[in-house]
C-alpha positions in Angstrom: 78.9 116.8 108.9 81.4 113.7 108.8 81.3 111.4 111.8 84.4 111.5 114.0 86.9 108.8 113.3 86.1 105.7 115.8 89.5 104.8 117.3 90.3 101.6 120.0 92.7 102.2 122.2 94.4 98.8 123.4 96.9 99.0 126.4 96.5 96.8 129.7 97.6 99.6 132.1 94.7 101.9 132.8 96.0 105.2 133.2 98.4 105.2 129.9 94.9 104.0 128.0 93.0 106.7 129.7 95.6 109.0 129.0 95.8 108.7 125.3 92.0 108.0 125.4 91.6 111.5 126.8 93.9 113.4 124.7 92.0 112.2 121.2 88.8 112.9 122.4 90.1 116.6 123.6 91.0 116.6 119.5 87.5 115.2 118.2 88.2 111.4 117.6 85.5 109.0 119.4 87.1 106.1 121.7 86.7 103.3 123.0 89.0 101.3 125.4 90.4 98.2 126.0 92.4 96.2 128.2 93.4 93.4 125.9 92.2 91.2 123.3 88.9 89.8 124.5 87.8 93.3 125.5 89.0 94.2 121.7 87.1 91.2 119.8 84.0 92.4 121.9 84.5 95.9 120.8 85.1 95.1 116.9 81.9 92.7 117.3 79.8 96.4 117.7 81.6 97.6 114.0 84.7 98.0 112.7 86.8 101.1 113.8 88.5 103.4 111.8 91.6 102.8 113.5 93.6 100.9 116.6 96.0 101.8 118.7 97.8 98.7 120.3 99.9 97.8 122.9 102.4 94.9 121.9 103.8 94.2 125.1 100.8 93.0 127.2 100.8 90.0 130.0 97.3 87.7 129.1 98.3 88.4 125.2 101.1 89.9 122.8 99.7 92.8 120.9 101.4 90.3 117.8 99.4 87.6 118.5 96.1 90.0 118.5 97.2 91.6 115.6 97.5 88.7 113.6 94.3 87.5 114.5 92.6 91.2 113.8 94.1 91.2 110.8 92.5 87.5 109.7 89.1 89.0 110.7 88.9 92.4 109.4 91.2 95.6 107.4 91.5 98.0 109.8 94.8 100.2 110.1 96.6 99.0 113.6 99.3 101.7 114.8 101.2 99.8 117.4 102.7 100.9 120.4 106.2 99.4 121.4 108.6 99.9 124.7 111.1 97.8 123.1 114.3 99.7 121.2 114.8 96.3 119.4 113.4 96.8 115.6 112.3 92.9 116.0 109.2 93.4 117.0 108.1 96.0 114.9 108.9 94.1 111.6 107.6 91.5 112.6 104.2 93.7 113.5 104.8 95.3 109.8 104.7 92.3 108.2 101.4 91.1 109.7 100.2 94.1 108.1 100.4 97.2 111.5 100.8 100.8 109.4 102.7 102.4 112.3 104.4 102.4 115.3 105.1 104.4 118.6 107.9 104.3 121.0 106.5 104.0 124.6 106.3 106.8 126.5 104.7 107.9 123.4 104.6 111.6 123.1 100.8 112.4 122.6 101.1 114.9 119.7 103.3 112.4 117.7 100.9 109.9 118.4 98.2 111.6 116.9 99.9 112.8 113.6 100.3 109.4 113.3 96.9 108.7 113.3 96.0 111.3 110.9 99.0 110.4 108.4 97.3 106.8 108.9 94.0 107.6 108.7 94.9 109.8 105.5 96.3 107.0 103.8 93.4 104.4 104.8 90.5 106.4 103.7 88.8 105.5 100.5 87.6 108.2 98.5 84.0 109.0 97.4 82.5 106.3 95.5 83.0 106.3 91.8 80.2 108.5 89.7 80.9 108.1 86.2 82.0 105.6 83.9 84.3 108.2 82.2 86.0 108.6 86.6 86.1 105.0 86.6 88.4 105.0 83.5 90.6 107.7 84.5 94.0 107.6 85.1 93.5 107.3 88.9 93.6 103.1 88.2 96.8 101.4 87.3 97.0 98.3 86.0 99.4 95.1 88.2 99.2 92.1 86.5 96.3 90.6 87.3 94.5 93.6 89.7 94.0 96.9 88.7 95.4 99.7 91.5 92.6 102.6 92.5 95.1 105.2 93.1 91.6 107.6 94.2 89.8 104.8 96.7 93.1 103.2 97.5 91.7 100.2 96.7 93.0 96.5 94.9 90.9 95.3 92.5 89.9 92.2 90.3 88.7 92.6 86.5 85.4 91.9 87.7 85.5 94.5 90.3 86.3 92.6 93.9 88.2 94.6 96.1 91.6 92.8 97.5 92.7 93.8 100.8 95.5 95.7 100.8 98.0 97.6 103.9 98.5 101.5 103.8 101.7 100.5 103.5 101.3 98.2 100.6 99.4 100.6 99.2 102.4 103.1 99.3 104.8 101.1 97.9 102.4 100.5 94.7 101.6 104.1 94.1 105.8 104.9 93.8 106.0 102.1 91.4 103.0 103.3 90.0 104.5 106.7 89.4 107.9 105.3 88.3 107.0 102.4 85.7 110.1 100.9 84.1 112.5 102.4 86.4 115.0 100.9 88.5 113.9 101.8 92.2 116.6 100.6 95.1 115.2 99.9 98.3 116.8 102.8 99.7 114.7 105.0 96.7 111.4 103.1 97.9 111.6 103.5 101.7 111.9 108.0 100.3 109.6 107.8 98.4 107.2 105.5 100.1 107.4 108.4 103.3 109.1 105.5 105.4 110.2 107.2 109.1 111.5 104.2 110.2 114.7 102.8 107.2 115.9 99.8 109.7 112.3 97.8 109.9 110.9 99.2 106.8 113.9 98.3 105.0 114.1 94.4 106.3 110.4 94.4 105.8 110.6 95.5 102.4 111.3 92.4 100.4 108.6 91.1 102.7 105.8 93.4 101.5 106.7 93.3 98.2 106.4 89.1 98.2 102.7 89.5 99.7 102.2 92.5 96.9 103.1 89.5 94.3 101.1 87.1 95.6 98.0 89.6 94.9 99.2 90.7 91.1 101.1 88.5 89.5 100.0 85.8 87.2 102.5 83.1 88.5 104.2 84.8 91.6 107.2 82.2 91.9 108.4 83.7 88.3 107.5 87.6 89.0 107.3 89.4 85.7 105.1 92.7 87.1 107.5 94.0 89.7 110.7 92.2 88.6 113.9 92.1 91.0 116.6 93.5 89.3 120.4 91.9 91.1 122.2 94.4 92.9 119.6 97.2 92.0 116.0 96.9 93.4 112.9 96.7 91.9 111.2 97.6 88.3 107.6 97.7 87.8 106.5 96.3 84.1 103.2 97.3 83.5 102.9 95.2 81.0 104.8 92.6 83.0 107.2 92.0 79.7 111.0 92.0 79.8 112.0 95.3 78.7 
């Protein structure tokens, strides 16, 4: 039997931690909560979760701040949890590298579809078996990295994994699936399941400079995922011209 998904729960106010605590563990995840970003680092220090859930408006630190530094330590998909109706915040949070968001009051059964769509996205597959798996058409090539559709993994030709976002992740597997055609941004965002077009779509150019800096041989003069004027983007896999 697979081991419940280990999932921090990050909010300074007690009861709204307890409460969401409580309701994932009623549905089989295992929890752990905090109160803020010591109480996280100290938790994280015991293994990496499969997941956090994060307050961003917190007094001693801003959930950005802690996401930033969680990101620079380890990969682990953040869903964060905003009171704010400004979209600031959360593309700011997307570009760090959060995977989702919540409006606050979150409603507890959106919350955790959330953390299955995320969780879903974040989990690598079994291991690779055969050599004949490995050179299946589950791996893409991007420039300089090749793209494990199956593990959802980045990797180098010698086999070293580059960390990558769920939602990098996403946008490579529609360019993936649509080589040599013109995508707009609003084609990406459907395609890539985006719920939210305002952040996703100012964070968008964003992701895809941070994709660059991964795959392509000189990423100031992108030839792999090439910005076509007034049209959006076109994945090369051969990164030529045509």
């Amino acid at each position: 039997m697979s081991q419940s998904p280990h999932i921090i729960i990050v909010d300074d106010e007690a009861p709204a931690r307890e409460m969401v605590g409580d309701y994932l563990k009623m549905h089989g995840f295992n929890i752990t909560l905090c109160d803020g970003g010591k109480s996280l680092r100290e938790a994280i220090g015991g293994g990496t979760p499969d997941l956090v859930v994060l307050d961003l408006n917190m007094p001693e630190e801003d959930g950005l701040s802690i996401i930033r530094d969680l990101k620079s330590r380890i990969n682990v998909p953040v869903i964060m949890l905003t009171a704010t109706a400004s979209p600031i915040d959360r593309v700011v949070g997307l570009e760090l590298g959060a995977d989702d968001y919540v409006a606050k009051p979150c409603e507890l059964r959106e919350l955790m579809a959330r953390i299955r769509s995320v969780l879903r996205r974040s989990a690598p597959a079994a291991p690779v078996e055969t050599a004949a798996k490995a050179a299946s058409q589950q791996l893409v090539r991007f420039g300089t990295k090749w793209l494990d559709l199956e593990a959802q993994a980045l990797r180098d030709d010698e086999g070293n994994e580059h960390p990558l976002t769920a939602s990098e992740f996403s946008l490579l597997k529609v360019f993936a699936a649509n080589p040599k055609r013109v995508l707009s941004r609003e084609r990406l965002l459907e395609l890539a399941n985006a719920r939210d077009s305002e952040a996703f779509d100012r964070a968008v150019d964003l992701r895809i400079m941070r994709i660059r800096r991964k795959i392509e041989p000189d990423p100031t003069k992108p030839a792999v995922i090439r910005t076509i004027r007034g049209g959006g983007y076109l994945f090369s896999p051969a990164g030529d011209k045509a």
